[in-house]
C-alpha positions as CSV (number, residue, x, y, z in Angstrom):
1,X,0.0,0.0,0.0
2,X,1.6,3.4,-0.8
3,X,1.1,6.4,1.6
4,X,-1.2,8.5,-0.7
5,X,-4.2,6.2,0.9
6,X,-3.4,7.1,3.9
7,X,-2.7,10.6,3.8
8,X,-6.0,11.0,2.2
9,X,-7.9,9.8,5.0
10,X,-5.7,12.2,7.4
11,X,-7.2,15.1,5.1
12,X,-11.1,14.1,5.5
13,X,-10.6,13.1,9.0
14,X,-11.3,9.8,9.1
15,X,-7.2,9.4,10.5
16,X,-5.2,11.5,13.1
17,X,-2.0,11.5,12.5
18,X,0.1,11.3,15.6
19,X,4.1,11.6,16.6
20,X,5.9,8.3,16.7
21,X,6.0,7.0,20.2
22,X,9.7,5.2,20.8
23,X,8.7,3.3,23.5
24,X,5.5,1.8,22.2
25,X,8.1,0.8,18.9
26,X,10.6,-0.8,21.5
27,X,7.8,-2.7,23.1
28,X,6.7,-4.0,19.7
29,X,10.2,-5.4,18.5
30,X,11.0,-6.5,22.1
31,X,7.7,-8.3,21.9
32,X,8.1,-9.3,18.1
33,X,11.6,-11.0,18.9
34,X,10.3,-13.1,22.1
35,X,7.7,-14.5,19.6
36,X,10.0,-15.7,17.0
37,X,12.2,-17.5,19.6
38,X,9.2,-19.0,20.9
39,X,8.3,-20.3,17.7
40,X,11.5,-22.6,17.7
41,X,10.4,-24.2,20.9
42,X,10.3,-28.1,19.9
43,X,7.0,-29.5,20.4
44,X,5.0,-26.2,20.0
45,X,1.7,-27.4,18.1
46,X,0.7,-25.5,14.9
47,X,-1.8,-23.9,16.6
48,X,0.7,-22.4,19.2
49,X,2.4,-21.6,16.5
50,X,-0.4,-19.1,14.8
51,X,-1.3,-18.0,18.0
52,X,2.2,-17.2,18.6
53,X,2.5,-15.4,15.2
54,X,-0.4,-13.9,14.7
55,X,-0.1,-11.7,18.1
């Protein structure tokens, strides 16, 4: 998807654009990186494994 989608729907409202928020990021990768190693857990089933990846 390019941007133009989404700046257009800053411009009739229906988006408000906000400032990046560092932490929030941070908390995303942390929790993005404890999910992947999860995911080579031996005996996960494939539903842990969607669950897992999908959050």
């Amino acid at each position: 998807m390019s941007i133009e989608p989404l700046e257009n729907l800053v411009r009739i409202r229906k988006l408000k654009q906000e400032a990046p928020d560092q932490a929030q990021i941070d908390g995303m990768i942390r929790s993005a990186k404890i999910r992947i190693e999860d995911l080579q857990v031996k005996g996960l089933s494939q539903e842990g494994k969607f669950l897992s990846a999908y959050e």
